[in-house]
N, C-alpha and C positions, 0 to 999 in steps of 0.2 A: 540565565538558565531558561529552557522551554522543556514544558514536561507535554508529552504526547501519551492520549490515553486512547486505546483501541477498542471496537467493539463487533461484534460480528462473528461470524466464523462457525464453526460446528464442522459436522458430518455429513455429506448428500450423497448421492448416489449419479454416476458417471452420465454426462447430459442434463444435469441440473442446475440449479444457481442457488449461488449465493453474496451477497453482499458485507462488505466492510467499510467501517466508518473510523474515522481519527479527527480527534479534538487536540489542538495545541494550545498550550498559555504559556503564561511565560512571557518574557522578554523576546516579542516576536517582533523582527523587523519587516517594514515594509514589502521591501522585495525579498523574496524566499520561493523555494522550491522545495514541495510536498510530494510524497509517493510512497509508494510501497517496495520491499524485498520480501524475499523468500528465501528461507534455507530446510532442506530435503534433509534429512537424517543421511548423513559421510557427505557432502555436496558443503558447496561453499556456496555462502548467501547471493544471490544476485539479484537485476533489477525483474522487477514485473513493470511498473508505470510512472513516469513522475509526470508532474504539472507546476507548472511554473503561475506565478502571482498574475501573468498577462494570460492564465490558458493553454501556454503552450504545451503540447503534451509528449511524450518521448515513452515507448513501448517495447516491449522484449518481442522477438518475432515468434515467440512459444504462444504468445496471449493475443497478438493481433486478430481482431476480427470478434475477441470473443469476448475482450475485457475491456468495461469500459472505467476512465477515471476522472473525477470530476471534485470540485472543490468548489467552498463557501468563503471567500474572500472577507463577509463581514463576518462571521461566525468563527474562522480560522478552524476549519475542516475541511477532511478530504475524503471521497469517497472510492470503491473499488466497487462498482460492481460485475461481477465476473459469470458468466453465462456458459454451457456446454461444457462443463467440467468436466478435467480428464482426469482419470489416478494420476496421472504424472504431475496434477497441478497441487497434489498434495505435499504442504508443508508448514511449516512459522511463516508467518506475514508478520513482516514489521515495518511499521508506518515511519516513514523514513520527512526530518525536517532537514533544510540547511538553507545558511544566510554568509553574506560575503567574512561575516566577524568571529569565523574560526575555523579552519580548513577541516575541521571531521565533522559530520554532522550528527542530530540528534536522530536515537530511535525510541519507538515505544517498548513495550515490555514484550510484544508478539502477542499472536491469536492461532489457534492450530486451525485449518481447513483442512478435511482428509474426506477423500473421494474413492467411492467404494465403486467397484467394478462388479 
């Protein structure tokens, strides 16, 4: 099992930032790939960023440009942080894990970020 704990998130106001952080433990395996979802109240959850254990990074074109996503390899963390917030970026963030050793992956509990206009 890997348990993912989230921290971050609140309330800002439209062109502001804010930051998200995820701690995994747990039976983490080497190679894995960290990130975050979102899901919008009636909307189905989908990607914002992931990063892969080499760095590599994979982005939604809604966040290109604005959001950045980075991780601690020895720490097993990930972080989002996200810059010029729109209302539209308001939702559940959940810090998204997965490893080759079970086809669904692990999420956290979510974080609400909600962007005021």
């Amino acid at each position: 099992q890997v348990q993912l704990v989230e921290s971050g998130g609140g309330l800002v106001q439209a062109g502001g930032s804010l930051g998200l952080s995820c701690a995994a433990s747990g039976s983490i395996f080497g190679i894995n790939t960290m990130g975050w979802y979102r899901q919008a109240p009636g909307k189905q959850r989908e990607l914002v960023a992931t990063i892969s254990r080499s760095r590599i990074t994979n982005y939604a074109d809604s966040v290109k440009g604005r959001f950045t996503i980075s991780r601690d390899n020895a720490k097993n963390t990930v972080d989002l942080q996200m810059n010029s917030l729109k209302p539209e970026d308001t939702a559940v963030y959940y810090c998204y894990y997965s490893d080759y050793r079970r086809s669904t992956p692990y999420w956290g509990q979510g974080t609400q970020v909600t962007v005021s206009s």
